[in-house]
C-alpha positions as a Markdown table, in Angstrom:
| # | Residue | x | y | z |
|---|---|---|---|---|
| 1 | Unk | -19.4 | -7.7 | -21.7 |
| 2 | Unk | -18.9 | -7.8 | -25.6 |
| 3 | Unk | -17.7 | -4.1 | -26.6 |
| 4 | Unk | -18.7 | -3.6 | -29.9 |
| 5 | Unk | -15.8 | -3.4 | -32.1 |
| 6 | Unk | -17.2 | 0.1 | -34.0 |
| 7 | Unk | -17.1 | 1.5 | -30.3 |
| 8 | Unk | -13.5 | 1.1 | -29.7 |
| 9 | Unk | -12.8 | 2.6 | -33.1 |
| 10 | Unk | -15.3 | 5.2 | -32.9 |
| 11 | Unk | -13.6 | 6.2 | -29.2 |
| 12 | Unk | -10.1 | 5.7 | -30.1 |
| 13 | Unk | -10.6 | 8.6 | -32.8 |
| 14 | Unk | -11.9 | 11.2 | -30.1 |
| 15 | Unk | -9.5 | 10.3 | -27.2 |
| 16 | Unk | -6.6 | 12.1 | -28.3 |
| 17 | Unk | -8.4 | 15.2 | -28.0 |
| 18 | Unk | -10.5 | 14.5 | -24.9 |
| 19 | Unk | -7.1 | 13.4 | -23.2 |
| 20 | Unk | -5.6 | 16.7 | -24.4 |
| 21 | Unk | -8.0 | 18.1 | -21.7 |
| 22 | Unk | -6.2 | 19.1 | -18.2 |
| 23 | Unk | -6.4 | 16.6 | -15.6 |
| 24 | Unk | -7.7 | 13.9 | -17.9 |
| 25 | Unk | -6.0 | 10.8 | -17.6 |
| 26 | Unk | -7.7 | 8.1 | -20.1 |
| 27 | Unk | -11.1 | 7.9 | -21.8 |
| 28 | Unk | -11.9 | 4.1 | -22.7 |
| 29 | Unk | -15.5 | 1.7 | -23.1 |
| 30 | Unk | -16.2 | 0.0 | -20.5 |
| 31 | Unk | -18.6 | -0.7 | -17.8 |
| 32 | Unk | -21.2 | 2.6 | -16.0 |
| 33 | Unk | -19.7 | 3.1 | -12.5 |
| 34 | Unk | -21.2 | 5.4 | -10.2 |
| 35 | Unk | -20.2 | 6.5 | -6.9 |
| 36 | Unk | -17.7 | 3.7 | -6.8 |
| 37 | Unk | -20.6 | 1.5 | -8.1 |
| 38 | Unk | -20.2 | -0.6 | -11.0 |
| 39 | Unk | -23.3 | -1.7 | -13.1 |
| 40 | Unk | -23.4 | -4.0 | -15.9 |
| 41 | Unk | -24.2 | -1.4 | -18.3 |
| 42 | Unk | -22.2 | -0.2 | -21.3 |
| 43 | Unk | -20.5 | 3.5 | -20.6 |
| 44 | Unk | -17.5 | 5.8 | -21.8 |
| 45 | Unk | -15.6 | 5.8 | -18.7 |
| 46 | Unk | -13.4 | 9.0 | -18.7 |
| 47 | Unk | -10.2 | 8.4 | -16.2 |
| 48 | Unk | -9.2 | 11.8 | -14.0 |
| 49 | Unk | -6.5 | 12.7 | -11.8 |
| 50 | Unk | -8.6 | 14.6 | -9.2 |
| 51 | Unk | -12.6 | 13.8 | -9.3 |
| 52 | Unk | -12.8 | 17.2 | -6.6 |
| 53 | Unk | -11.5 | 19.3 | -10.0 |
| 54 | Unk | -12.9 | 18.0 | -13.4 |
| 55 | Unk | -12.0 | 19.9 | -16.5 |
| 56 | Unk | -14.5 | 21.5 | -18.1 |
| 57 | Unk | -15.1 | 20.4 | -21.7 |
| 58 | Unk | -16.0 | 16.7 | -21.0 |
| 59 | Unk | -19.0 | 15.2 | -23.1 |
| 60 | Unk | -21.9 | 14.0 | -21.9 |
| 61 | Unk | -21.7 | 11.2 | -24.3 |
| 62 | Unk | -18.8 | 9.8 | -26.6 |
| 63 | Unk | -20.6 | 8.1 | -29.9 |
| 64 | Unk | -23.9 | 8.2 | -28.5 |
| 65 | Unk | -22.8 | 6.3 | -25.4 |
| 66 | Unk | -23.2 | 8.3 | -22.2 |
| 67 | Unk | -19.4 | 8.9 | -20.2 |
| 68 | Unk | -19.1 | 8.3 | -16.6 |
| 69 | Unk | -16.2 | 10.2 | -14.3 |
| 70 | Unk | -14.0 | 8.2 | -12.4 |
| 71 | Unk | -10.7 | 9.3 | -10.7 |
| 72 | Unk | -7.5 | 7.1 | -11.5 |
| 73 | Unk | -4.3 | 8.8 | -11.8 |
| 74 | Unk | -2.4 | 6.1 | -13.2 |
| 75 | Unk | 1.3 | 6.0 | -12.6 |
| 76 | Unk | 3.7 | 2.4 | -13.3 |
| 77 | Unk | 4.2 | 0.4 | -10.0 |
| 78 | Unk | 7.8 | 0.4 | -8.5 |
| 79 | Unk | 9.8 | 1.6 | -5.7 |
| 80 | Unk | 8.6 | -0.5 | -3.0 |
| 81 | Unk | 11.0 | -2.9 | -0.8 |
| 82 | Unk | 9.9 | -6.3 | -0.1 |
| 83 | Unk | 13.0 | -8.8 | 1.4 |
| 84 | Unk | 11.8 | -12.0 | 0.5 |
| 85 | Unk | 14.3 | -14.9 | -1.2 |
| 86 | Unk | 12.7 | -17.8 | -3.1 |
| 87 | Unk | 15.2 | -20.9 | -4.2 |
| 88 | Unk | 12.7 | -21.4 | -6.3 |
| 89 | Unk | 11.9 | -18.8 | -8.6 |
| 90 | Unk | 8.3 | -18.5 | -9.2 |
| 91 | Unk | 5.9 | -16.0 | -10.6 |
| 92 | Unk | 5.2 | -13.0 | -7.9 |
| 93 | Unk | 8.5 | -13.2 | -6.0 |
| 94 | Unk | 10.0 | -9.2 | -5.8 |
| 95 | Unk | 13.3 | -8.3 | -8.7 |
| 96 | Unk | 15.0 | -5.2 | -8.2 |
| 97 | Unk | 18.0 | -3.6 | -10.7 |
| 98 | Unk | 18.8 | -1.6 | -7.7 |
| 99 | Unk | 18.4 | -0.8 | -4.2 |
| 100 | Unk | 15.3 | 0.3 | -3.3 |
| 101 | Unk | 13.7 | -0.2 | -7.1 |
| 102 | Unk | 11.4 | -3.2 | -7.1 |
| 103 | Unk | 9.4 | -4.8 | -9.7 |
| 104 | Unk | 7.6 | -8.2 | -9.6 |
| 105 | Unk | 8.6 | -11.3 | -11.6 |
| 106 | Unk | 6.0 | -11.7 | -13.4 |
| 107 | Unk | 6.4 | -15.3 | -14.1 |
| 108 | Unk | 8.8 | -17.5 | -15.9 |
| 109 | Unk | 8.0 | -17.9 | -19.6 |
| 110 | Unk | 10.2 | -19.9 | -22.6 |
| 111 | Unk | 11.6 | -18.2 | -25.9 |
| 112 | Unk | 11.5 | -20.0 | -29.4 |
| 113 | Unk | 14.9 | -21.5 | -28.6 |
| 114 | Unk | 13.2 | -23.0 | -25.6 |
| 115 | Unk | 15.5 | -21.5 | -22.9 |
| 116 | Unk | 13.8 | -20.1 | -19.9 |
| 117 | Unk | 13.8 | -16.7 | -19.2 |
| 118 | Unk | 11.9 | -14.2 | -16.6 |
| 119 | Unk | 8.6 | -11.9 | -17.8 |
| 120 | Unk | 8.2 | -8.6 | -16.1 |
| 121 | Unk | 7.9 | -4.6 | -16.8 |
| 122 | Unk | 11.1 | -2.6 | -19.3 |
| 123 | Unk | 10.2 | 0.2 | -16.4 |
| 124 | Unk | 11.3 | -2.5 | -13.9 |
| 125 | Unk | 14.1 | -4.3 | -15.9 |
| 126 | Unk | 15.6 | -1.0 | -17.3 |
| 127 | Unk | 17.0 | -1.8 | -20.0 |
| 128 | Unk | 19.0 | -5.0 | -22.1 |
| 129 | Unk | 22.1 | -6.0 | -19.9 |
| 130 | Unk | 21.1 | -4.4 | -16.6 |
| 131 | Unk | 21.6 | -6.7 | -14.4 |
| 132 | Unk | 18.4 | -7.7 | -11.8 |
| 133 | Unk | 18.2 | -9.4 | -8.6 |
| 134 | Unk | 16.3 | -11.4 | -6.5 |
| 135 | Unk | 15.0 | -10.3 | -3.4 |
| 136 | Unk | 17.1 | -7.2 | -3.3 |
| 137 | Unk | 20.6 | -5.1 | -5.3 |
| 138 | Unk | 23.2 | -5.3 | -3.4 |
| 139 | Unk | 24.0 | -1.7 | -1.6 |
| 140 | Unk | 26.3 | 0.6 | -4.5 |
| 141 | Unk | 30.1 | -0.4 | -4.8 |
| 142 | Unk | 32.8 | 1.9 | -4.9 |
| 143 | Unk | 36.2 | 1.7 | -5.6 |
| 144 | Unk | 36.4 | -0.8 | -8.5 |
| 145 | Unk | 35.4 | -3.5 | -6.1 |
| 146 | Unk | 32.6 | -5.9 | -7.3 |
| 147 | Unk | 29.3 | -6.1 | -5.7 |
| 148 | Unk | 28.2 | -10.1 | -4.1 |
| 149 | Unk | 26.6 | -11.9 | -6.9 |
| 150 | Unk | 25.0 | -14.3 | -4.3 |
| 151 | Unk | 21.5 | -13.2 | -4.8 |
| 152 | Unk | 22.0 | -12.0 | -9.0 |
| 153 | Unk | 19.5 | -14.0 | -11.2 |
| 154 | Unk | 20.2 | -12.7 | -14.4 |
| 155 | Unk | 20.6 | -9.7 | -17.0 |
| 156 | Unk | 18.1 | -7.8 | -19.0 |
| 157 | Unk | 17.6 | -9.5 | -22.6 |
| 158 | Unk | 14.9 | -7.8 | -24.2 |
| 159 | Unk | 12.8 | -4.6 | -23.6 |
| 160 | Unk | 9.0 | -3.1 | -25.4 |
| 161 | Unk | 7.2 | -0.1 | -23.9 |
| 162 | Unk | 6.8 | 3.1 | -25.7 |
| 163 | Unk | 10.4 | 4.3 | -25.1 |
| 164 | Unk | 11.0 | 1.8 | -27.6 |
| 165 | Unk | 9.5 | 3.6 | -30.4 |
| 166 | Unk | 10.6 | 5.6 | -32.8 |
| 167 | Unk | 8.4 | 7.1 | -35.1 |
| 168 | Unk | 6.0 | 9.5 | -33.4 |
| 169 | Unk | 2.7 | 9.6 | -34.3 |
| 170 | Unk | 1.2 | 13.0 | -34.2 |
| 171 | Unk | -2.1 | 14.5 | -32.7 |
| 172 | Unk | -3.8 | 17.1 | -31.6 |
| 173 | Unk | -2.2 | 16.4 | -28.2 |
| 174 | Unk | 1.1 | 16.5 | -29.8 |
| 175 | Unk | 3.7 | 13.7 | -31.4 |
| 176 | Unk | 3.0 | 10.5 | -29.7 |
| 177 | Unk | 5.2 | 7.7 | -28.6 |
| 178 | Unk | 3.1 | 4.7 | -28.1 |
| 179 | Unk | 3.3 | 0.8 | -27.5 |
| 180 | Unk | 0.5 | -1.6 | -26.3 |
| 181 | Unk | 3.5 | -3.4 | -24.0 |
| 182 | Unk | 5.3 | -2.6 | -21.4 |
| 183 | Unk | 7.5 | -5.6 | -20.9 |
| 184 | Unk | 10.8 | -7.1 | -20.7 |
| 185 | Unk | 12.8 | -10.7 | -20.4 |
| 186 | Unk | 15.0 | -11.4 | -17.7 |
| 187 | Unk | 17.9 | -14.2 | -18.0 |
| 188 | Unk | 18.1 | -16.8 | -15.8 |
| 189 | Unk | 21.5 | -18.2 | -15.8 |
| 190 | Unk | 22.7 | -16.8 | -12.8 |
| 191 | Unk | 20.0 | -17.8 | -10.8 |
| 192 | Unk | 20.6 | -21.7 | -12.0 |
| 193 | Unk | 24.2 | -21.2 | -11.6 |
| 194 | Unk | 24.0 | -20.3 | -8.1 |
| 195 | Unk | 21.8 | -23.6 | -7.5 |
| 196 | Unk | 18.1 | -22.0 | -8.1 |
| 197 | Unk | 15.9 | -23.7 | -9.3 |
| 198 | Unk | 12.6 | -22.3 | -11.9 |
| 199 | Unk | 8.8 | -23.1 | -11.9 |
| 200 | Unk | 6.4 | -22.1 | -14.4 |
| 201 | Unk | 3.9 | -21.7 | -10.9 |
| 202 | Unk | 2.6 | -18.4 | -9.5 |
| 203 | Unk | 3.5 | -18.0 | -5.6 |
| 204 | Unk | 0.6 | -18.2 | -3.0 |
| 205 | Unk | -0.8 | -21.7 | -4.3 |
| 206 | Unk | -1.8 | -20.2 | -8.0 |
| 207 | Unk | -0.5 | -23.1 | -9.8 |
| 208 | Unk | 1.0 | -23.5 | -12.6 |
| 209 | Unk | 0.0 | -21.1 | -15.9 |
| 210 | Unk | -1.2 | -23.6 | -18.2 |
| 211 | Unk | -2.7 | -21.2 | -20.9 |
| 212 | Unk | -3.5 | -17.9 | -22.4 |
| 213 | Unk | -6.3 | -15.8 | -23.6 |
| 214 | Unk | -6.5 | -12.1 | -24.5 |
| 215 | Unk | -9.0 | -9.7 | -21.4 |
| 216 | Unk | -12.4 | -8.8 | -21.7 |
| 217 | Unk | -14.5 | -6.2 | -20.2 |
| 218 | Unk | -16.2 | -7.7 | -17.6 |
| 219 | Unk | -14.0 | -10.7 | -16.9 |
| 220 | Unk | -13.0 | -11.2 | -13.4 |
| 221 | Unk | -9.2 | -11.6 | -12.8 |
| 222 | Unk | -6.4 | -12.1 | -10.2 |
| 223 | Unk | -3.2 | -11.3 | -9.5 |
| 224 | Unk | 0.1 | -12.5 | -6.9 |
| 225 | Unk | 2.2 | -8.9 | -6.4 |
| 226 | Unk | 5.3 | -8.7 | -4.9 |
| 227 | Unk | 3.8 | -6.4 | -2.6 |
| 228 | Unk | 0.1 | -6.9 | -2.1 |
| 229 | Unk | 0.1 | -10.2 | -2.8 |
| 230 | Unk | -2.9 | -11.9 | -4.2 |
| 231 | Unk | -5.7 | -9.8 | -4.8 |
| 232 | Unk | -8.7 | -10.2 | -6.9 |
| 233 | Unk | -10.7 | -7.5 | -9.3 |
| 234 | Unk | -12.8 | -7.1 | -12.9 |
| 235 | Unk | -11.8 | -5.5 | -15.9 |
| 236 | Unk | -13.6 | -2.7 | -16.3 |
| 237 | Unk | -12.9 | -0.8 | -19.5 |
| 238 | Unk | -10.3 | -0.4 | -22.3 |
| 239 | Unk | -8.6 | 2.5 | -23.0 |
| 240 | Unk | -7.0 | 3.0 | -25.6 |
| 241 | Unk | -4.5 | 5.6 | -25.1 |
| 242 | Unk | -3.0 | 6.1 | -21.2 |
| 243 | Unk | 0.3 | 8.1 | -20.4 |
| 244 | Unk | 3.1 | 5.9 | -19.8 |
| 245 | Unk | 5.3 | 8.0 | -17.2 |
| 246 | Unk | 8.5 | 6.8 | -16.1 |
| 247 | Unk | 11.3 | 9.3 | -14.4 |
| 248 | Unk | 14.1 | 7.6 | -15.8 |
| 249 | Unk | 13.1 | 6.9 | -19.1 |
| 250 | Unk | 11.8 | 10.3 | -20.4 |
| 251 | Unk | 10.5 | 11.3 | -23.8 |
| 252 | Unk | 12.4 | 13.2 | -26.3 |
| 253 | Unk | 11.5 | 16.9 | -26.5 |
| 254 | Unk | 8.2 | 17.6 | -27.4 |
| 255 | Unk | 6.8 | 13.8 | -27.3 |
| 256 | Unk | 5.1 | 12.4 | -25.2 |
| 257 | Unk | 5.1 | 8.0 | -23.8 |
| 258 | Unk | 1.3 | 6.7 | -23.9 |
| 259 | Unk | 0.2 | 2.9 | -23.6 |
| 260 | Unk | -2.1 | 2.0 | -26.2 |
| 261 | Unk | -5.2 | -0.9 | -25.7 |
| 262 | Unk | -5.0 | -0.6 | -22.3 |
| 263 | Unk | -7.1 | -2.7 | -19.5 |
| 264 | Unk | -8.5 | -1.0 | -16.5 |
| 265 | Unk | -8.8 | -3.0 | -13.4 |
| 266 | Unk | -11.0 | -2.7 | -10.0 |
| 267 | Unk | -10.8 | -4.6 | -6.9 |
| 268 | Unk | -12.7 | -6.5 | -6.1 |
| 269 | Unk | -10.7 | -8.6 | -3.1 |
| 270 | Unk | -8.0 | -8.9 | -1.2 |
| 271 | Unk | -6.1 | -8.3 | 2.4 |
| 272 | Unk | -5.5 | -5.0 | 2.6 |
| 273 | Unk | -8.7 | -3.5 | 0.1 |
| 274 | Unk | -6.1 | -2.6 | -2.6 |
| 275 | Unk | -5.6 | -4.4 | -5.9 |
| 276 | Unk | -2.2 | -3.2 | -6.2 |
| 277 | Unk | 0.7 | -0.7 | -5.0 |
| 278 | Unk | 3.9 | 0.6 | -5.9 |
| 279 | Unk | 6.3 | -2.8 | -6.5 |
| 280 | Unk | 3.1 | -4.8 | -7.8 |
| 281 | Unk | 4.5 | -3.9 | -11.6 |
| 282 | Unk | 5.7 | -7.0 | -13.5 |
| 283 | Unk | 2.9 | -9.5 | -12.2 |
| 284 | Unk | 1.0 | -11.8 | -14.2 |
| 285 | Unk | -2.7 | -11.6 | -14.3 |
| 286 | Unk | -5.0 | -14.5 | -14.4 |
| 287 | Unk | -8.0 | -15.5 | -15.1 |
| 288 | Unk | -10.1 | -15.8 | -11.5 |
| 289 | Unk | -10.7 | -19.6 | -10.6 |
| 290 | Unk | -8.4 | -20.3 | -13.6 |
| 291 | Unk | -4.6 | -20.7 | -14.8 |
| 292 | Unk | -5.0 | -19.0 | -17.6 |
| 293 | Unk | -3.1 | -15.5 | -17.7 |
| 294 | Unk | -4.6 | -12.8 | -19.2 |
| 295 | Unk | -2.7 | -9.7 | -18.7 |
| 296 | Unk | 0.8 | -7.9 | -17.4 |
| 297 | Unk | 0.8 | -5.6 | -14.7 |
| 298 | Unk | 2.3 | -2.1 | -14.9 |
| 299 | Unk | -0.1 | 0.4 | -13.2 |
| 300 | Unk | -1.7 | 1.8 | -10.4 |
| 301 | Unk | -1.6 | 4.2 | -7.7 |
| 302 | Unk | 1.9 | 3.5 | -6.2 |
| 303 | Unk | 0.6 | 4.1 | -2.4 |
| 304 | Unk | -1.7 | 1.3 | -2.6 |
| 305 | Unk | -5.3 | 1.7 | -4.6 |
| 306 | Unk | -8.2 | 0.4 | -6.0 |
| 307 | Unk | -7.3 | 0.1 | -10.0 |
| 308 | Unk | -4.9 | -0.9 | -12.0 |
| 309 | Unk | -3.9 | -1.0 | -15.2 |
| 310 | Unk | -2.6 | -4.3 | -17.4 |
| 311 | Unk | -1.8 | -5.2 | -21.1 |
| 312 | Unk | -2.8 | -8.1 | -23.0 |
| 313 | Unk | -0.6 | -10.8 | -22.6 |
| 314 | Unk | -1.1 | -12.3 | -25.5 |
| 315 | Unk | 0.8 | -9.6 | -27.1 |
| 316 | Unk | 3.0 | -9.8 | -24.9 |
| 317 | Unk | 3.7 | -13.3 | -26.1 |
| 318 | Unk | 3.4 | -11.9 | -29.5 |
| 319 | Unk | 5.7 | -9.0 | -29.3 |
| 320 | Unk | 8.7 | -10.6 | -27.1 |
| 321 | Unk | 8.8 | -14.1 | -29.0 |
| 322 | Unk | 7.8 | -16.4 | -25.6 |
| 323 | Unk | 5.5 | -18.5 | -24.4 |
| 324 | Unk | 3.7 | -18.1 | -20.5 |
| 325 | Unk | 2.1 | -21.4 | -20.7 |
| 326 | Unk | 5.1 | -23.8 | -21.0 |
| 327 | Unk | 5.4 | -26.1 | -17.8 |
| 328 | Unk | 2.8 | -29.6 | -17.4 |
| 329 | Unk | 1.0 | -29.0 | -13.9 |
């Protein structure tokens, strides 16, 4: 679906104060969906946290284009254990930067010095220096001693979400933090040093990432999660501003995080009738039937749900100085 590009402007004008509403989540263009129905038809799709309790106050239609209700609490994807060790590193394997907080590797990309480096979530890799491992932290040390470095693949390098920014942007929902990432690079000399050995593949028989290409509405995607593993969906809508709510990172006083550009997802396949849960944040996004990647993972409904939420990877790219699509298949 081609969204008019008036649309998005015209919508991303109105959202701050439609979001300012209680229990909205995200308003965003995208495709009519009705009863859990989706129809190829061009709608304002409003995001709540409860569908049983919808504010009052929302429009029938958002620049003359009629709004449809659909509950999606959105929260970033972490906290979920998964004990699985991979020699070979490869996209969709679980990183954690402590026990019992787990993130997906989303894929290993390159940087513009051509050293090879991990792609995944700034709510999963914490911060620059933090050191990550892969499948699990080691339990907490005490006492000076140091912890095993057996399974330690690397440290934090470089972070971008909206914690990152530092000029607020104000509204009539208050001063805004905002980026349209959520991402961060992982080194990788640990892992090589302890005899690992890196793939520019996707676990699960994705293949190789051989290029990429920003989302669009109506494209059908899918995704290898450290926890749900592959599952399949189609964009549904972009939104361009959705809260960006992380416990240990909070806001200054009196801001508030939001994504910005944002891609919703909806499932559309998969084992366990989930696109994602809590742990899932990090993976890559492709392309269905393809290996192109499209997008990086970061929300959902951390129990397991139907939608998601993704950035462009492109800008991701962009923003973080690497390439996704650097290995020959």
């Amino acid at each position: 679906m081609d969204l008019p590009k008036q649309l998005v402007v015209d919508v991303g004008a109105v959202a701050p104060e439609v979001v300012a509403l209680p229990g909205v989540v995200s308003v965003g263009p995208g495709m009519r969906e009705e009863d859990g129905e989706v129809f190829d038809e061009l709608a304002i799709r409003v995001l709540v946290a409860d569908a049983g309790d919808v504010p009052a106050g929302i429009p029938d239609e958002i620049a003359g284009v009629p709004v449809c209700i659909v509950e999606f609490p959105v929260e970033p994807l972490f906290f979920t254990p998964d004990t699985t060790r991979y020699d070979d590193l490869q996209g969709g394997c679980q990183i954690q930067p402590a026990p019992l907080a787990s993130g997906t590797l989303g894929a290993i990309v390159m940087d513009g010095d051509g050293n090879l480096a991990g792609l995944t979530n700034h709510h999963v890799a914490v911060g620059p220096g933090t050191e990550i491992w892969q499948a699990e932290a080691p339990p907490m040390v005490f006492g000076g001693a140091s912890p095993d470095l057996s399974d330690a693949i690397g440290q934090t390098i470089a972070v971008e979400s909206p914690a990152t920014q530092t000029i607020p942007v104000p509204t009539a929902e208050g001063l805004l933090l905002g980026r349209p990432i959520d991402a961060a690079t992982v080194s990788l000399d640990e892992a090589v040093n302890q005899g690992r050995t890196l793939s520019g593949a996707i676990l699960d028989s994705f293949g190789v990432v051989d290029a990429t290409t920003p989302p669009n509405v109506g494209m059908f995607v899918t995704k290898r999660g450290s926890q749900s593993g592959p599952t399949s969906g189609i964009v549904l809508g972009i939104h361009p501003i959705v809260p960006w709510n992380v416990d240990f990172l909070p806001p200054p006083p009196g801001h508030l995080y939001k994504m910005s550009q944002q891609y919703e997802i909806s499932f559309t396949a998969g084992p366990d009738g989930i696109f994602s849960r809590g742990g899932d944040s990090g993976s890559l996004v492709l392309q269905a039937d393809t290996h192109t990647a499209v997008g990086l993972l970061w929300g959902g409904i951390r129990q397991g749900g139907l939608r998601a939420m993704m950035c462009d990877i492109t800008i991701v790219e962009q923003r973080l100085g690497v390439t996704v699509a650097w290995s020959t298949p």
